[in-house]
DSSP file (Angstrom, degrees, kcal/mol; ACC not computed):
  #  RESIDUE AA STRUCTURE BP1 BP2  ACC     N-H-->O    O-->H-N    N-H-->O    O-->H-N    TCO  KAPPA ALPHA  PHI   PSI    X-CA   Y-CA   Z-CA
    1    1 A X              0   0    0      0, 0.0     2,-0.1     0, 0.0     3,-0.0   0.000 360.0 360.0 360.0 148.7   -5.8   -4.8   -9.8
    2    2 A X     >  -     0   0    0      1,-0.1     4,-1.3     4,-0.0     3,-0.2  -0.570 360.0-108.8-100.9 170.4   -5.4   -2.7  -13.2
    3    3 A X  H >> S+     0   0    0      2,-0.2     4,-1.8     1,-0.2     3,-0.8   0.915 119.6  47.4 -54.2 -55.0   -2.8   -3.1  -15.5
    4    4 A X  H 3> S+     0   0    0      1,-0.2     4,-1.0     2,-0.2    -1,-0.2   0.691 112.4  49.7 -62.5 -21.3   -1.1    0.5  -14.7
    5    5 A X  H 3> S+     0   0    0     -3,-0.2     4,-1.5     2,-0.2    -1,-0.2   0.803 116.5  47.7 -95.8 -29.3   -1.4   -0.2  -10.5
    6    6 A X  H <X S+     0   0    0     -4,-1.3     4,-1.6    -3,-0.8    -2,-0.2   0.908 111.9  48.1 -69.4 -41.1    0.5   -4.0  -11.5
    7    7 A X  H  X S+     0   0    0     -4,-1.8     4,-2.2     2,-0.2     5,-0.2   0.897 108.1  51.1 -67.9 -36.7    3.0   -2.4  -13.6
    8    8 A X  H  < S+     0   0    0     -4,-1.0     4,-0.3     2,-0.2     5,-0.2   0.834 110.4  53.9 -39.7 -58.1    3.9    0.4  -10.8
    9    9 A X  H >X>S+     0   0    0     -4,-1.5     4,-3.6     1,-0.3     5,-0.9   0.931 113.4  41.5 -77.0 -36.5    4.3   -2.8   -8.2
   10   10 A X  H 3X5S+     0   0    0     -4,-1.6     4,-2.1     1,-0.3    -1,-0.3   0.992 116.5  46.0 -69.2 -47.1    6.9   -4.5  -10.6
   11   11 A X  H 3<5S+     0   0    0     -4,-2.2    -1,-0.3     1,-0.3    -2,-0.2   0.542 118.0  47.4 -87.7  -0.3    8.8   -1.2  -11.5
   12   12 A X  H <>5S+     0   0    0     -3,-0.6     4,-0.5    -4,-0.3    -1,-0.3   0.768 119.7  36.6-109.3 -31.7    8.8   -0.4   -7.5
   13   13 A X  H >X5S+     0   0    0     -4,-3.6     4,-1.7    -3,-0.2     3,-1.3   0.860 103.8  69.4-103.1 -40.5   10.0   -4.0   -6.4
   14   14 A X  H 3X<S+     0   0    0     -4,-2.1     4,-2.5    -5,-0.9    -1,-0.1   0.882  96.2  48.8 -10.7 -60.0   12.4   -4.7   -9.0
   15   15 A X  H 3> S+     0   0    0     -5,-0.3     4,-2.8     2,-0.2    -1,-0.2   0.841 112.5  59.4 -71.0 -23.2   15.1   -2.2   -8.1
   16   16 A X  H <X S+     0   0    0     -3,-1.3     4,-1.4    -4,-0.5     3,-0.3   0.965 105.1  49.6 -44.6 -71.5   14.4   -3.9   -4.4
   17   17 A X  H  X S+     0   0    0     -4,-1.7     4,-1.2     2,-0.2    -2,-0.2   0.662 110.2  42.2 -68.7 -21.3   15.3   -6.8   -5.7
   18   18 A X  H  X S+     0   0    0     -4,-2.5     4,-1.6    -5,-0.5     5,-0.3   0.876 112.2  55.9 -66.2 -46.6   18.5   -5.8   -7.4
   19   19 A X  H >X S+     0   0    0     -4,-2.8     4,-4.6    -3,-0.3     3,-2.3   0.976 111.8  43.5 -43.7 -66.7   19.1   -3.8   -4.2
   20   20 A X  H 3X S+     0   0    0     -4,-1.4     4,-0.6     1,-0.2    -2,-0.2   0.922 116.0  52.9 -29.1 -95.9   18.6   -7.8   -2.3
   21   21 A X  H 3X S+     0   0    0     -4,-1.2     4,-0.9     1,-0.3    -1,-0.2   0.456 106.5  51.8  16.0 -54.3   20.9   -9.2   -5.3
   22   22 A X  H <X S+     0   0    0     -3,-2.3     4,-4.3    -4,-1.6    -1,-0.3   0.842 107.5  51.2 -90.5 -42.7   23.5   -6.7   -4.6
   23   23 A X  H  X S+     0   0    0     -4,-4.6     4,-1.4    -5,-0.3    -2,-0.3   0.649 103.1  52.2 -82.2   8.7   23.7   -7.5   -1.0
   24   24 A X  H  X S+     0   0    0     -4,-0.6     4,-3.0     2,-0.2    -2,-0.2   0.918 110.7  52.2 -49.8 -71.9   24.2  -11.3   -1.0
   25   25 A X  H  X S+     0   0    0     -4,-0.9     4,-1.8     1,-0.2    -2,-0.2   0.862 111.4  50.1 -46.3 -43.4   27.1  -10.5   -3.5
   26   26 A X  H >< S+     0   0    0     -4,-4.3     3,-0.6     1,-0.2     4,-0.4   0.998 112.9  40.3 -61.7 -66.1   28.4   -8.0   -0.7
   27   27 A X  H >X S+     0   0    0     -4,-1.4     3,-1.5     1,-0.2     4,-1.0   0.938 112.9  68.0 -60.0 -37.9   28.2  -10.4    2.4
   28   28 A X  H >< S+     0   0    0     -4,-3.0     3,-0.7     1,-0.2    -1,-0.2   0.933 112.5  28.3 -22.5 -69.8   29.7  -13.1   -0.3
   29   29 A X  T << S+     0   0    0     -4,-1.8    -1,-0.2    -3,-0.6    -2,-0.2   0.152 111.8  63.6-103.4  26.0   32.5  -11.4   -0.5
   30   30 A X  T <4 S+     0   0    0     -3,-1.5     4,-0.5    -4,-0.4    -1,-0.3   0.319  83.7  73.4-116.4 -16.0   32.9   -9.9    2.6
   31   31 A X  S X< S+     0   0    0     -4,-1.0     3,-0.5    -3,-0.7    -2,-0.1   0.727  79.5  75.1 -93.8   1.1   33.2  -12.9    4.9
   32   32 A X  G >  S+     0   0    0      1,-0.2     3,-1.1     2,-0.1    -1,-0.2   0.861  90.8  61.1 -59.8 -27.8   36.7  -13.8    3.7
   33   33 A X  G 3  S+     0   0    0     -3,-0.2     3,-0.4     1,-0.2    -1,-0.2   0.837 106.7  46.4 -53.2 -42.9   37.8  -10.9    5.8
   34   34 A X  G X   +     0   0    0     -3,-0.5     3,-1.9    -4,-0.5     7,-0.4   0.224  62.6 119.3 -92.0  -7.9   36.5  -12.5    8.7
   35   35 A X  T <  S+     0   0    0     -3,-1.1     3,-0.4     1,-0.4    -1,-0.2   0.601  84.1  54.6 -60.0 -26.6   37.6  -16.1    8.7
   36   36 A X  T 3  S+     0   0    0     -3,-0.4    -1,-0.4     1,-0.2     3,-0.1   0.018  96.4  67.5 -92.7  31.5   39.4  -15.2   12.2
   37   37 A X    X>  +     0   0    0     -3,-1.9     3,-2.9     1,-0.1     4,-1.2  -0.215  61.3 167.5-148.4  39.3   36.4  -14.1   13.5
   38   38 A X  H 3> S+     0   0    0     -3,-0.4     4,-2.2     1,-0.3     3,-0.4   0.588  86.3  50.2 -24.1 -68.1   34.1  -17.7   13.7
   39   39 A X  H 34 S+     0   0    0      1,-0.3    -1,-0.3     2,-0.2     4,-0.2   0.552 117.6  40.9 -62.1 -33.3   31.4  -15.7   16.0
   40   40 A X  H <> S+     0   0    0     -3,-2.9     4,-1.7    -6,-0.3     3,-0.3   0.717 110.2  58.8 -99.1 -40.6   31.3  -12.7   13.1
   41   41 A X  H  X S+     0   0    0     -4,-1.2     4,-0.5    -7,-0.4    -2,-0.2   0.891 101.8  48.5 -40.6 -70.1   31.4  -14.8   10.4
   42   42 A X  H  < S+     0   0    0     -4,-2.2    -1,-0.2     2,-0.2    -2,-0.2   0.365 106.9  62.0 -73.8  -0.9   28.4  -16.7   11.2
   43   43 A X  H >> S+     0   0    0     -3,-0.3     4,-1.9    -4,-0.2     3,-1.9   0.842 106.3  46.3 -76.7 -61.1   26.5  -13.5   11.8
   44   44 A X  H 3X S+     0   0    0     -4,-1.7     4,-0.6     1,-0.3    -2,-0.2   0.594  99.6  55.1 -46.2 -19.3   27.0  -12.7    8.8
   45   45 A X  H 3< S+     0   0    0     -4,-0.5    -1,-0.3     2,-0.2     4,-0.2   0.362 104.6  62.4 -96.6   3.9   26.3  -15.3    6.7
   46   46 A X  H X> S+     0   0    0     -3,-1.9     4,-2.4     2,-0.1     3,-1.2   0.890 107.4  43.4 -82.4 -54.2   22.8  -15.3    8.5
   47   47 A X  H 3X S+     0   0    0     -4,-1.9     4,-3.5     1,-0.2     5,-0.2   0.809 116.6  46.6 -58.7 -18.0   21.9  -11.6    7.2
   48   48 A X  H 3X S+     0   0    0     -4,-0.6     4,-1.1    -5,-0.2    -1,-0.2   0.823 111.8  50.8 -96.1 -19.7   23.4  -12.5    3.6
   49   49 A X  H <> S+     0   0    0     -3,-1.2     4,-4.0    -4,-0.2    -2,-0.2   0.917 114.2  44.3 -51.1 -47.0   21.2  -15.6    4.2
   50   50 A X  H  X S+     0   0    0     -4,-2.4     4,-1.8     1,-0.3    -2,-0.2   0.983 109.3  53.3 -31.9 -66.0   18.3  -12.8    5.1
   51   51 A X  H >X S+     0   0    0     -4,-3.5     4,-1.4     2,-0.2     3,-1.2   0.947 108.7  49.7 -48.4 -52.2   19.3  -10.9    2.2
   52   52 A X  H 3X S+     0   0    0     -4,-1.1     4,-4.5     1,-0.3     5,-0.4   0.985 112.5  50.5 -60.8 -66.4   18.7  -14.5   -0.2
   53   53 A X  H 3X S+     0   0    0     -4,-4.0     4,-1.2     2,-0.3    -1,-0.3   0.802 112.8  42.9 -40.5 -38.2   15.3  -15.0    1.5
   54   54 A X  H X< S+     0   0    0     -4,-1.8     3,-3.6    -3,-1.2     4,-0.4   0.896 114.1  52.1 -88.8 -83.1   14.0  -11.3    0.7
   55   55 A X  H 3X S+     0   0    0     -4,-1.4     4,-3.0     1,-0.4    -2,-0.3   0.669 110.6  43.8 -54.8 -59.6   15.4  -11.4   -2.7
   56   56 A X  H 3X S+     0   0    0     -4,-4.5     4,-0.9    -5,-0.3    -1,-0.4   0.800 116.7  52.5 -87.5  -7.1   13.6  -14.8   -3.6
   57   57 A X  H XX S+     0   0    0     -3,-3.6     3,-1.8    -4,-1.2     4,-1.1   0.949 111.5  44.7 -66.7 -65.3   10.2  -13.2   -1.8
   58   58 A X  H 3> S+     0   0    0     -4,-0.4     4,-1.9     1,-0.3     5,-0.4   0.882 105.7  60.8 -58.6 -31.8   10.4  -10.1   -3.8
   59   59 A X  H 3X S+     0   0    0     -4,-3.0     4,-1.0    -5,-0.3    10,-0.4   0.861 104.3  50.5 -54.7 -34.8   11.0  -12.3   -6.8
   60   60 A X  H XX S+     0   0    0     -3,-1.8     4,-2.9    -4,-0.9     3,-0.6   0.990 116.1  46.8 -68.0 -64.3    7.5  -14.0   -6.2
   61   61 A X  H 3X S+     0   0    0     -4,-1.1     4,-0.5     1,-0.3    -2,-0.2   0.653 103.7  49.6  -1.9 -50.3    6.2  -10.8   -6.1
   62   62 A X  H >X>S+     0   0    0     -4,-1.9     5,-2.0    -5,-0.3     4,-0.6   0.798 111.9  54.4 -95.0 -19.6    7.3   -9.4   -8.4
   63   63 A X  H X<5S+     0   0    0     -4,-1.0     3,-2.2    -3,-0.6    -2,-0.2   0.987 110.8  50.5 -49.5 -58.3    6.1  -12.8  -10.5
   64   64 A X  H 3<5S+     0   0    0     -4,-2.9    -1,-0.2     1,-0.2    -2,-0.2   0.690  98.8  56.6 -70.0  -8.0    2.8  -12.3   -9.3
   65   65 A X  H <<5S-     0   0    0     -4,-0.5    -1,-0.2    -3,-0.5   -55,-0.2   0.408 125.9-101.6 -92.1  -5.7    2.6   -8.8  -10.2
   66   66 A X  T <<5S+     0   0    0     -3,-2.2     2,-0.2    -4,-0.6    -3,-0.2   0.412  79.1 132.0  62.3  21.6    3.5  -10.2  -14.2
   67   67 A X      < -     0   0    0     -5,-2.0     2,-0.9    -6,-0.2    -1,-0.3  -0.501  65.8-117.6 -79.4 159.2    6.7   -9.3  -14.1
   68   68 A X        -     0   0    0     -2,-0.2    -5,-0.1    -3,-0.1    -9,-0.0  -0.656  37.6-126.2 -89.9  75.2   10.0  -10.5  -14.8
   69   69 A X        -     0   0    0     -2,-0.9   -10,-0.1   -10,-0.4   -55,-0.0   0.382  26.3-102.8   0.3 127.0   12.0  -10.7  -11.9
   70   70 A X        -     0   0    0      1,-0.1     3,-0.1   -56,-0.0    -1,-0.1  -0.229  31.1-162.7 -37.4 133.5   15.5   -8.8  -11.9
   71   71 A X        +     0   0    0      1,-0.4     2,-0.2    -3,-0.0    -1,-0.1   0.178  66.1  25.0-138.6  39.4   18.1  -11.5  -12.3
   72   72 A X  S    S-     0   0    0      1,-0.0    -1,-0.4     0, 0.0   -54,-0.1  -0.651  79.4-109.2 173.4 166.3   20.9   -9.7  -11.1
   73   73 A X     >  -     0   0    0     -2,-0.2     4,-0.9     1,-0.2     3,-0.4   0.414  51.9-167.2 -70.6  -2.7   21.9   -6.6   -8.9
   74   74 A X  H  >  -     0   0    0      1,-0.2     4,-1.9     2,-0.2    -1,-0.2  -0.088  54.5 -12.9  83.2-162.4   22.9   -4.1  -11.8
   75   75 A X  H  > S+     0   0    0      1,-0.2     4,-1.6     2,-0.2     5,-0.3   0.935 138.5  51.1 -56.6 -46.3   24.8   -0.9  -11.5
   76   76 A X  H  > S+     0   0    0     -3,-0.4     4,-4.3     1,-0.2     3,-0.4   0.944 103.1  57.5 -64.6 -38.9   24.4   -0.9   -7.8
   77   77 A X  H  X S+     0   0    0     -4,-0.9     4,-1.1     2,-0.2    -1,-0.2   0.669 108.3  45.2 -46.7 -39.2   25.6   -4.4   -7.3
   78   78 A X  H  X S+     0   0    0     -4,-1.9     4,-2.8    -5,-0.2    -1,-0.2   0.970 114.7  50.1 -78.8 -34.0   29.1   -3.6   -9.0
   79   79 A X  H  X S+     0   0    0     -4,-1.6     4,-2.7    -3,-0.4     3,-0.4   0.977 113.5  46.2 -74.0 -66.5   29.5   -0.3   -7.0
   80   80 A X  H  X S+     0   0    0     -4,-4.3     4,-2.8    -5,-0.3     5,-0.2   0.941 108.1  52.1 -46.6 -45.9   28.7   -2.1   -4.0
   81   81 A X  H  X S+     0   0    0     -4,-1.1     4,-2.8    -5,-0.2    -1,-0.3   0.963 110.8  52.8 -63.3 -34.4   31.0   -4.9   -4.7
   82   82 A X  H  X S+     0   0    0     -4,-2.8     4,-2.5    -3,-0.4     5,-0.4   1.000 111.2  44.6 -50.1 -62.1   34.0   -2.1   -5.3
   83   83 A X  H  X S+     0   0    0     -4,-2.7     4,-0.9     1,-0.2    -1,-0.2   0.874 114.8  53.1 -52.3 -41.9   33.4   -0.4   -2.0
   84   84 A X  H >X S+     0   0    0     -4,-2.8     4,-1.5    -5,-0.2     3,-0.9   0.970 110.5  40.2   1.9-101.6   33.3   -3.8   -0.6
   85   85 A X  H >X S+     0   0    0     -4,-2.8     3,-4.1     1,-0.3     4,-0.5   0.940 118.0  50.6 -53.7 -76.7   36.5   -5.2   -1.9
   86   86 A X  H >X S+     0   0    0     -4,-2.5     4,-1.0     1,-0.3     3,-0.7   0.781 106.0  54.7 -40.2 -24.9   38.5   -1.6   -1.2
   87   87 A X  H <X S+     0   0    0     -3,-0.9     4,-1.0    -4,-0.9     8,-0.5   0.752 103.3  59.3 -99.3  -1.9   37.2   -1.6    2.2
   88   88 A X  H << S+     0   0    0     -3,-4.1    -1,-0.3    -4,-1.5    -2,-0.2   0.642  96.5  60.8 -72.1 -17.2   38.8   -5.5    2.8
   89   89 A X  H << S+     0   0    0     -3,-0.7    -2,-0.2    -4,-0.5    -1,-0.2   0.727 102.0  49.5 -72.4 -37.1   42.1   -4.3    2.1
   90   90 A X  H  < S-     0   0    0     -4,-1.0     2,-0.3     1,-0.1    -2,-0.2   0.969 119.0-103.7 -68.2 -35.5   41.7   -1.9    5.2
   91   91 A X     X  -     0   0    0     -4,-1.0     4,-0.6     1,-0.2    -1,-0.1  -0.979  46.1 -52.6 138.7-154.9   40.4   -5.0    7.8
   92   92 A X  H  > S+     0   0    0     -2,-0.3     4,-1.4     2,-0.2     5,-0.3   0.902 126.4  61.8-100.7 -51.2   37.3   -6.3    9.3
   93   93 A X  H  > S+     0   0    0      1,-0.3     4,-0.6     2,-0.2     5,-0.1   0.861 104.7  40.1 -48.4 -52.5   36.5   -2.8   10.8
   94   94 A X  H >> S+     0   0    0      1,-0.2     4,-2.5     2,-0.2     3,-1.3   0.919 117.7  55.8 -77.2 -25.4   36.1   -0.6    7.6
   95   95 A X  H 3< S+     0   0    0     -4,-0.6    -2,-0.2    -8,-0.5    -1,-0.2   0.902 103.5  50.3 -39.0 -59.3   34.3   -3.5    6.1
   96   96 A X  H 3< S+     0   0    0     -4,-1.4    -1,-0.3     1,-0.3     3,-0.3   0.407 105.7  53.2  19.1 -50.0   32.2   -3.7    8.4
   97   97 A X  H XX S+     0   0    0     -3,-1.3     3,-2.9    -4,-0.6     4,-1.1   0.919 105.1  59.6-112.5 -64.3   31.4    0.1    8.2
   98   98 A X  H 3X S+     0   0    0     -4,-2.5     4,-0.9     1,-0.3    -2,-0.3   0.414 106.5  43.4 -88.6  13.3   30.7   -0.3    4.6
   99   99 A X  H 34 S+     0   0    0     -3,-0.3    -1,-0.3     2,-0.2    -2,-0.2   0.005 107.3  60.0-106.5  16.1   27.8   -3.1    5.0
  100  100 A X  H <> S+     0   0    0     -3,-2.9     4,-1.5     2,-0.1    -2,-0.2   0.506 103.7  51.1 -97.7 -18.5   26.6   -1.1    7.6
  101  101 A X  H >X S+     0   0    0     -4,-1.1     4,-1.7     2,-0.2     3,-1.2   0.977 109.4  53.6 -61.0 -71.2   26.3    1.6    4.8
  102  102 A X  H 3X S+     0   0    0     -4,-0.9     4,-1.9     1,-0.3    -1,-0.2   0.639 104.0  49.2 -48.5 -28.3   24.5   -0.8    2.7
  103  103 A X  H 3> S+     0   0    0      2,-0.2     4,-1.5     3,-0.1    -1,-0.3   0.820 106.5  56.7 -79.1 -25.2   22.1   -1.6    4.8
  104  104 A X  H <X S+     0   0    0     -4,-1.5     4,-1.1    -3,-1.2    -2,-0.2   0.844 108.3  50.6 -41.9 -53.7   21.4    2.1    5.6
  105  105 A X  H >X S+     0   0    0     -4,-1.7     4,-2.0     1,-0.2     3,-1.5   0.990 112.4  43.2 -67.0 -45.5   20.8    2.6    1.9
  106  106 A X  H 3X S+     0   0    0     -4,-1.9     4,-2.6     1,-0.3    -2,-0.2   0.903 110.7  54.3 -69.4 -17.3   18.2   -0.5    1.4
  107  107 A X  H 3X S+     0   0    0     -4,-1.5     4,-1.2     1,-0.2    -1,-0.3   0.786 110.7  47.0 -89.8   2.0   16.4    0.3    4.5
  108  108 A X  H <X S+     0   0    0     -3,-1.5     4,-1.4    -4,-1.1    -1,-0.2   0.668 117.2  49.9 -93.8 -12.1   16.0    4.3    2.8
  109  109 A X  H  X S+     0   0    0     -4,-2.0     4,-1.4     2,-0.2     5,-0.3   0.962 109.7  41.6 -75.5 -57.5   14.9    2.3   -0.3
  110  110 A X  H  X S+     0   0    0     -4,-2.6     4,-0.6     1,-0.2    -2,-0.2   0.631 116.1  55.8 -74.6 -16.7   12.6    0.3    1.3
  111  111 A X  H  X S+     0   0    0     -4,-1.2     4,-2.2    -5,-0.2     3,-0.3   0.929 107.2  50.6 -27.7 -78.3   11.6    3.6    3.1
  112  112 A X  H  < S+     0   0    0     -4,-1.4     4,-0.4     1,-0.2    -2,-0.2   0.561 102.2  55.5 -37.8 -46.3   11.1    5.3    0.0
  113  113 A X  H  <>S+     0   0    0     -4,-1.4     5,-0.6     2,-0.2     4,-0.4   0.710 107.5  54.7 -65.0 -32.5    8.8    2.9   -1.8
  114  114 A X  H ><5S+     0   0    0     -4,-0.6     3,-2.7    -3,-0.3    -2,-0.2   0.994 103.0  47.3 -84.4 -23.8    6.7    3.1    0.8
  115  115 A X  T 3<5S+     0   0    0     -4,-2.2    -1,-0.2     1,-0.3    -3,-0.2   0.870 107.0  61.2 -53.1 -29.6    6.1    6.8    1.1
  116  116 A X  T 3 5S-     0   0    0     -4,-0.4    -1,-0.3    -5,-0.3    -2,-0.2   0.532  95.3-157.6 -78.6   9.1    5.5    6.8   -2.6
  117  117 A X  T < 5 +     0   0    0     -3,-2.7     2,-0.3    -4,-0.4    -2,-0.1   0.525  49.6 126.6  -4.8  40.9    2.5    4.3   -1.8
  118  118 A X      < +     0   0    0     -5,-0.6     2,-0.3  -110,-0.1    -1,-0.2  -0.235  39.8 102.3 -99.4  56.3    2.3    2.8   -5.1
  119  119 A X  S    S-     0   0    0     -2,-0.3     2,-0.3    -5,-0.2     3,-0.1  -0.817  82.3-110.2-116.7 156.9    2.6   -0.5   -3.9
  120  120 A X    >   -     0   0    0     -2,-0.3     3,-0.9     1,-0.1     4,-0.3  -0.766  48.6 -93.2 -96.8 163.3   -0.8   -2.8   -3.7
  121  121 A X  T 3> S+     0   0    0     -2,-0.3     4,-0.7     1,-0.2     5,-0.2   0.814 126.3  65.3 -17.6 -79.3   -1.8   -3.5    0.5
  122  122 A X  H >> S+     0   0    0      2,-0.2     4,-1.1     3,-0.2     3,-0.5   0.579 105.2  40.8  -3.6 -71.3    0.4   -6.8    0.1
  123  123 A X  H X4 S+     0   0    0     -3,-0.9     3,-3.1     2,-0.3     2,-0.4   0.824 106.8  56.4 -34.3-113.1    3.5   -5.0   -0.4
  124  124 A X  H 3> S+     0   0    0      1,-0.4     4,-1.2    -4,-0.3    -1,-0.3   0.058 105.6  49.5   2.8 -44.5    3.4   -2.7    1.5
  125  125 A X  H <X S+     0   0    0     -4,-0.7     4,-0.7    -3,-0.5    -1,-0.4   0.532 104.2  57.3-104.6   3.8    2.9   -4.7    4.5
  126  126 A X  H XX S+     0   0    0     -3,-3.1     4,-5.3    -4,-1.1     3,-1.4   0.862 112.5  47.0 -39.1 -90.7    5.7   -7.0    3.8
  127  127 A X  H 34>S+     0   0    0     -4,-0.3     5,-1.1     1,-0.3     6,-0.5   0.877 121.8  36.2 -13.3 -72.7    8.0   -3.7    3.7
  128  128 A X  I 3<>S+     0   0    0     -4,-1.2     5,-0.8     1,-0.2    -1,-0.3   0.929 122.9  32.5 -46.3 -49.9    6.8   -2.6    6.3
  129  129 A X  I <<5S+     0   0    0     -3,-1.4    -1,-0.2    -4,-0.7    -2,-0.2   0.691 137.5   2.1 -88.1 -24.5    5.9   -5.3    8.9
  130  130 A X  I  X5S+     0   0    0     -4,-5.3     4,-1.5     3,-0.1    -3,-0.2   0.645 124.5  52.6-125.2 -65.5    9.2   -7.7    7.7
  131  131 A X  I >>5S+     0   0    0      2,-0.2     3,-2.0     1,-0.2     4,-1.6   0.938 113.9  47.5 -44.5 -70.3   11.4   -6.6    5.0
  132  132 A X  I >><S+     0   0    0     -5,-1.1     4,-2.3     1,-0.3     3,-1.0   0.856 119.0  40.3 -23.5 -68.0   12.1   -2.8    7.2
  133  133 A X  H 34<S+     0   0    0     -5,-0.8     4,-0.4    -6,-0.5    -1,-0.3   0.484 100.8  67.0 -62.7 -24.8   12.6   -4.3   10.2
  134  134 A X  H <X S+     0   0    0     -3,-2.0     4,-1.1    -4,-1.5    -1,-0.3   0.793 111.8  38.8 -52.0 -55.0   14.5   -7.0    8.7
  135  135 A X  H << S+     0   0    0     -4,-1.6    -2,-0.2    -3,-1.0    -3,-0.1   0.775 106.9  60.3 -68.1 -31.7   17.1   -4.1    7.9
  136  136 A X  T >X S+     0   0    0     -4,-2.3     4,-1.7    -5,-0.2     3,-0.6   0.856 111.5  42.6 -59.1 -35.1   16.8   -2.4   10.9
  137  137 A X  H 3> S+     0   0    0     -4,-0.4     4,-1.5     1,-0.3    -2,-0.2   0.928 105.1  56.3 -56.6 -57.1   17.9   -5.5   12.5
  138  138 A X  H 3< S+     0   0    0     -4,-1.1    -1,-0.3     2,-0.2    -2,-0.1  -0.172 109.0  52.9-107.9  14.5   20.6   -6.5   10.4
  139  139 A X  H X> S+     0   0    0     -3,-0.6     4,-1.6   -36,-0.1     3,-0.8   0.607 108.5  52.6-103.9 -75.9   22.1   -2.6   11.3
  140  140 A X  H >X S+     0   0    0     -4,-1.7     4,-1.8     1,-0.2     3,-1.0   0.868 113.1  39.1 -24.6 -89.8   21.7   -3.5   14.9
  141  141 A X  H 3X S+     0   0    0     -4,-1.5     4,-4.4     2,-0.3    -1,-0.2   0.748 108.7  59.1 -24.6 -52.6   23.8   -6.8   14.6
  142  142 A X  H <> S+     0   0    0     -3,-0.8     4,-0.7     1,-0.2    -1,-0.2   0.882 114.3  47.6 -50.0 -41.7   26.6   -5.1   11.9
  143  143 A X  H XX S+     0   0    0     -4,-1.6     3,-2.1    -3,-1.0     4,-0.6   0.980 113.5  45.8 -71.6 -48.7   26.9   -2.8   15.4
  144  144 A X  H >< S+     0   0    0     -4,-1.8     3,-0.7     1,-0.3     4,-0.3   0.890 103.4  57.5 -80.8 -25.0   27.0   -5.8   17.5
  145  145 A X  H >X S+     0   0    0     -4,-4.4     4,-1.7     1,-0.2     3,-0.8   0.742  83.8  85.1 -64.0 -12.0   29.7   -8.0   15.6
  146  146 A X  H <X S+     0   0    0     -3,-2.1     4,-1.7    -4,-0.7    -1,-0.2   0.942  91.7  57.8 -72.3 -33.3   32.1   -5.0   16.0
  147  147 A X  H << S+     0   0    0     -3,-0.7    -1,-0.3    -4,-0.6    -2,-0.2   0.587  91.3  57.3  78.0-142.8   32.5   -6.9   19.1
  148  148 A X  H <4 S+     0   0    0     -3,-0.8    -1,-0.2    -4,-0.3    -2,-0.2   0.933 113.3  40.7 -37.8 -65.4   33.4   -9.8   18.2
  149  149 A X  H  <        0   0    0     -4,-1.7    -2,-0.2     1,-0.2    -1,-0.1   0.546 360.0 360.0 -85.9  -7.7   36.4   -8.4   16.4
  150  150 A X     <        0   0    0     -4,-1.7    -1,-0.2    -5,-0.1    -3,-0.1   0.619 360.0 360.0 -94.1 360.0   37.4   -5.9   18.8
């Protein structure tokens, strides 16, 4: 792999990984809302496990690519945590609704990198084959905990 196609893969999973970053802080602070909701609870704290797991794969990645891993979610990460916290003062429901948001956006990120196909094979078929599907899942479930609470 040349220098410029290794530098490409770091500057394309980085912002992934901040995205990852951001949502573990989200589901963090999102499951106090939920503490009457045992069954909802523990669904969630399996995708923010999810989230932990992708984040420390794209962090080998992005190691192997010679990069320096992200070590924390940024600009998006604060934004997320606002919308977050406002939407816990409203209940489980609008929460709810705003980590179904968040997962909508990473799975149009992780959408996005790949269409730009400047990823090596590797990548690419993570994204695709795990990570995608991973979010597409973790949408499903956000649908199925409503639920629980209702």
């Amino acid at each position: 792999m040349t220098h410029t196609a290794a530098t490409q893969a770091v500057d394309a999973l980085n912002p992934l990984l901040r995205g990852e970053l951001s949502a573990v802080e989200t589901y963090d602070q999102s499951l106090s809302k939920f503490e009457e909701y045992p069954a909802a609870a523990q669904e969630l704290r399996r995708i923010r496990d999810d989230h932990r797991e992708t984040a420390q794969l794209l962090r080998e990645h992005v190691a192997k690519f010679g990069g320096t891993p992200a070590g924390g979610s940024g600009v998006w990460g604060g934004f997320a945590q606002a919308v977050t916290g406002t939407a816990k003062l409203l209940g489980p429901d609008t929460t709810l609704s705003a980590l179904t948001k968040g997962e909508e956006h990473g799975a149009r990120e992780y959408a996005d990198v790949l269409e730009k196909g400047e990823l090596p094979a590797e990548c690419r078929d993570l994204i695709r084959n795990r990570l995608l599907p991973r979010c597409r899942e973790h949408l499903a479930n956000l649908d199925s905990i409503r639920s629980f609470i209702g």
